[in-house]
C-alpha positions in Angstrom: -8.1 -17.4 4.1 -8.3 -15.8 0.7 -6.6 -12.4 2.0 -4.1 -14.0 3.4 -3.2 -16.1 0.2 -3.3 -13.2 -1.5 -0.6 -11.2 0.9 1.7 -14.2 1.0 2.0 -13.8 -3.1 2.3 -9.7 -3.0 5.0 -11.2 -0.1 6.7 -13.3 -2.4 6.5 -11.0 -5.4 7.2 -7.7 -3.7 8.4 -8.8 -0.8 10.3 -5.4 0.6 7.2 -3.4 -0.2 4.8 -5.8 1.6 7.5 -5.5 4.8 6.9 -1.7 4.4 3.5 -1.5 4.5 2.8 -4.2 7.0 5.0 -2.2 9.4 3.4 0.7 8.9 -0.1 -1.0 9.3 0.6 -2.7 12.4 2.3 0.8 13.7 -1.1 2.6 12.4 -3.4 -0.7 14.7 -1.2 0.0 17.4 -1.6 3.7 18.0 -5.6 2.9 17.1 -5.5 0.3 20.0 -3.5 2.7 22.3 -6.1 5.9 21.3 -8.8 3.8 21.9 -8.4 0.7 24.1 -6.0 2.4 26.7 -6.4 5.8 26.7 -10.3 5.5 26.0 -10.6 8.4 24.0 -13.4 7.4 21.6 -13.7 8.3 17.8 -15.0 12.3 18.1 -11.5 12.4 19.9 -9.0 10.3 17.6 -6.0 11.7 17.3 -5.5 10.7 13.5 -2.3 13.1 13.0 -0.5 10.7 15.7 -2.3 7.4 14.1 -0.7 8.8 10.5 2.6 9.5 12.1 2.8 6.0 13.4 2.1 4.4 10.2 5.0 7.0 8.9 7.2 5.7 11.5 6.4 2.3 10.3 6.7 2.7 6.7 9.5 4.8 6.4 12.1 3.9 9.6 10.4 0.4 11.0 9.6 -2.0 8.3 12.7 -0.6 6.3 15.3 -1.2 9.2 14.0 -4.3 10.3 13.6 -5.9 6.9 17.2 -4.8 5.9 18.4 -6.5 9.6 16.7 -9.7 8.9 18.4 -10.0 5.5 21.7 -9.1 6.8 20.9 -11.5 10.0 19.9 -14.3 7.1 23.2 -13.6 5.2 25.2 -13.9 8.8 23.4 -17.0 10.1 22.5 -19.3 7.0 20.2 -21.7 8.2 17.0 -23.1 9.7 17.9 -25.7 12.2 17.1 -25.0 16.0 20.7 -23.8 16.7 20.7 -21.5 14.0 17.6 -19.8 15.3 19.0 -19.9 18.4 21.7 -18.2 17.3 19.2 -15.4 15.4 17.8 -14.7 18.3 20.8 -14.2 20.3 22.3 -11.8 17.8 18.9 -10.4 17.7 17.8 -9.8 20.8 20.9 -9.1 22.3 22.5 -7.1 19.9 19.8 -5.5 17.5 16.6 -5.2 19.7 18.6 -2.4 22.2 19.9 -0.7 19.8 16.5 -0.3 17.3 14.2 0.1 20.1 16.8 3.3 21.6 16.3 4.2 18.1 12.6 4.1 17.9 12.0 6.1 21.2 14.4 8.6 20.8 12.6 9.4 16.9 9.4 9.1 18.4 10.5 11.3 21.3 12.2 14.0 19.0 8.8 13.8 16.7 7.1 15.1 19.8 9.6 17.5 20.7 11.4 16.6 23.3 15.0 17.8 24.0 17.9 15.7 23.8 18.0 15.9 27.7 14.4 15.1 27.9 14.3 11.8 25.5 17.1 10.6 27.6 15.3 10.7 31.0 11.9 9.1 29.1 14.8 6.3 27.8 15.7 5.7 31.2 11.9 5.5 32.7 10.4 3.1 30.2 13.3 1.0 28.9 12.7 -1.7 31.9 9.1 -1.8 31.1 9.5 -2.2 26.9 11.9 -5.3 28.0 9.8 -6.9 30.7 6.9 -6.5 28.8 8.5 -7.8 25.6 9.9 -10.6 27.6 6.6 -11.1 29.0 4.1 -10.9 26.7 5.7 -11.6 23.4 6.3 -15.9 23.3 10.1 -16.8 22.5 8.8 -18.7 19.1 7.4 -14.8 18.2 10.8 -13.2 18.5 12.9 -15.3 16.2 12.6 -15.4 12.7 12.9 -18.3 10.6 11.9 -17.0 7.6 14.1 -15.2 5.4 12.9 -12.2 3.8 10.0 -11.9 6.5 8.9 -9.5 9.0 9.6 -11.0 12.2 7.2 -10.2 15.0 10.3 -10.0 17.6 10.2 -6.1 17.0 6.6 -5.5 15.5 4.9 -7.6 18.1 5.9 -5.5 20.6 5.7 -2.2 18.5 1.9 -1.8 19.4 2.8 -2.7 23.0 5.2 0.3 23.1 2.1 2.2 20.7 0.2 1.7 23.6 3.4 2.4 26.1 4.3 5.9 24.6 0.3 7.1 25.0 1.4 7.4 28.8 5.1 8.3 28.1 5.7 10.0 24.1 2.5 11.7 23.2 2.9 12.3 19.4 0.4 15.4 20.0 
């Protein structure tokens, strides 16, 4: 309980550098759970260069776009009632979430190489997947933000799920 007392002040007091960093954290644990949960590779096999290169993702595209959405999202939406969120998450989902995520896989498909051609067809095969499992497994109290000037988990919740996603589908080497 201490820790996270102590994150919710460096939140409060830094609160665009805490965004950062927990992005790129939970983009580091994702690719960790992916290495080692799904694709079972064990420690002697870690991939660290693709576990760093997450937590770059994260720090310096994730946490920086999505913290900049949600204060733009705050600023177009004032509020906390349960039509305002309901609103948030509209805008959000509908009009943000495609976007970033087409974003996100088409950086993390470039990172690994793939041609313009090529990070179009893996687009086409795992979009339906990201969405389903995003609608699935991430709860509809997850993926709207109530909080201004927080992280939401709408995106970085399912981050780690499409971590774990692009072990089968972008490699990062």
């Amino acid at each position: 309980m201490a820790l996270w007392r102590a994150y919710q002040r460096a939140l409060t007091a830094h609160p665009w550098k805490v965004q950062v960093l927990t992005a790129g954290s939970l983009m580091g644990l994702g690719d960790v759970i992916s290495q080692q949960l799904v694709e079972r590779r064990g420690l002697q096999a870690h991939k660290t260069g693709r576990t760093l290169t997450m937590v770059s993702l994260g720090c310096g595209f994730v946490g920086p776009v999505v913290g900049g959405w949600y204060r733009v999202l705050d600023r177009l939406i004032p509020g906390t009632t349960k039509v305002d969120a309901l609103k948030k998450m509209l805008l959000d989902q509908g009009g943000f979430a495609p976007c970033f995520l087409g974003c996100f896989l088409s950086l993390v498909g470039t990172l690994n190489g793939l041609s313009a051609q090529d990070n179009w067809a893996k687009l086409q095969q795992l979009w339906p997947a990201v969405q389903l499992a995003n609608f699935y497994v991430v709860p509809l109290h997850y993926r709207e933000d109530l909080a201004p000037q927080s992280l939401s988990p709408s995106h970085l919740g399912s981050l780690p799920l499409m971590a774990c996603l692009q072990g089968q589908c972008y490699s990062l080497g």
